[in-house]
N, C-alpha and C positions, 0 to 999 in steps of 0.2 A: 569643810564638812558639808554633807547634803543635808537641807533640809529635814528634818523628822529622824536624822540620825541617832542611834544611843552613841554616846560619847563612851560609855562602860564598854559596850562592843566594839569602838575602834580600837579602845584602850585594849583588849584582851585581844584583838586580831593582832596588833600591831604588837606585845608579849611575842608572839605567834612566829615568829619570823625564826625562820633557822639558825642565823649569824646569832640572833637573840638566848634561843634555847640552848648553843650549845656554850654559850657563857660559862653555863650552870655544870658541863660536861668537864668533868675529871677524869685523864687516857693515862694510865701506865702501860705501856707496851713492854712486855718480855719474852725475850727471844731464846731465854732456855729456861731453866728447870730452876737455876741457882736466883734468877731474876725474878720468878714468880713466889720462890720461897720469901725472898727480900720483901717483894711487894704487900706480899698474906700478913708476916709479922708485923710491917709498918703497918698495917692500916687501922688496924685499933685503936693508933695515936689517931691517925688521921682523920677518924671519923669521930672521935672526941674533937677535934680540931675543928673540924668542918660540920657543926650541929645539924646543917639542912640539908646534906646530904638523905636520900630518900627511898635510894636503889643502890644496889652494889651489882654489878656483873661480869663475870670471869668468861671471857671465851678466849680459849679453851684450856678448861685446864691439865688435857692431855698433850697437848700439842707440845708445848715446852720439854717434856718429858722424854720425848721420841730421840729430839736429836740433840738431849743436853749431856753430861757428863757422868751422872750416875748409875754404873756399872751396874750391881748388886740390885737385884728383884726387891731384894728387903728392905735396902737404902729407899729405892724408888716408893714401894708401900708405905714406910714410915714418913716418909715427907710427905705423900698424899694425903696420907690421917690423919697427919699436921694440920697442913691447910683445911683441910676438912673440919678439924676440930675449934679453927678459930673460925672457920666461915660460918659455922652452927651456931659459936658462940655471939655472934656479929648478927646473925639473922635472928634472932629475940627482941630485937628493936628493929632491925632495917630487910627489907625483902632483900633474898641475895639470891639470883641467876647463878645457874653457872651450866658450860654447855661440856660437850665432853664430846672431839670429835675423833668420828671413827669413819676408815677407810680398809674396803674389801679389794682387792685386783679377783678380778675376776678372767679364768682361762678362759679361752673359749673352747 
């Protein structure tokens, strides 16, 4: 340590550190539609489980949807309102992200 150093400040640089931060990182990855529902239901236990969780964030929760299984406009609605309905209910205590991506092809 250098001289005149705060020891508090190595201490919080050294926190600081990527490998460190992503400790703390929780990644479910879903690769369709039926994966992202699984994940939405569980996580209510999970974040009772996990008290210091502090962020929640869904990207994206369109993208599953594109190339998962369900057929029916109204299937797809109602599992969206699903998730939605718990993600609102989850965000009363915890901030929740969520991204929702869209893609144009453009003619020329």
């Amino acid at each position: 340590s250098k001289p005149g150093a705060d020891p508090a400040l190595a201490t919080a640089a050294a926190a600081m550190r990527a490998d460190a931060c992503l400790e703390a990182v929780h990644v479910f990855r879903c690769f369709d539609e039926l994966e992202l529902i699984a994940v939405i239901k569980h996580l209510e236990a999970f974040v009772e489980k996990h008290p210091k969780i502090r962020l929640i964030m869904v990207d994206s929760v369109s993208f599953p949807f594109r190339h998962g299984g369900l057929d029916a406009a109204r299937e797809r609605t109602s599992a969206l309102m699903n998730i939605s309905t718990t993600l609102r209910r989850l965000a009363e205590d915890i901030p929740v992200v969520v991204t929702n991506h869209m893609t144009t092809k453009l003619h020329p």
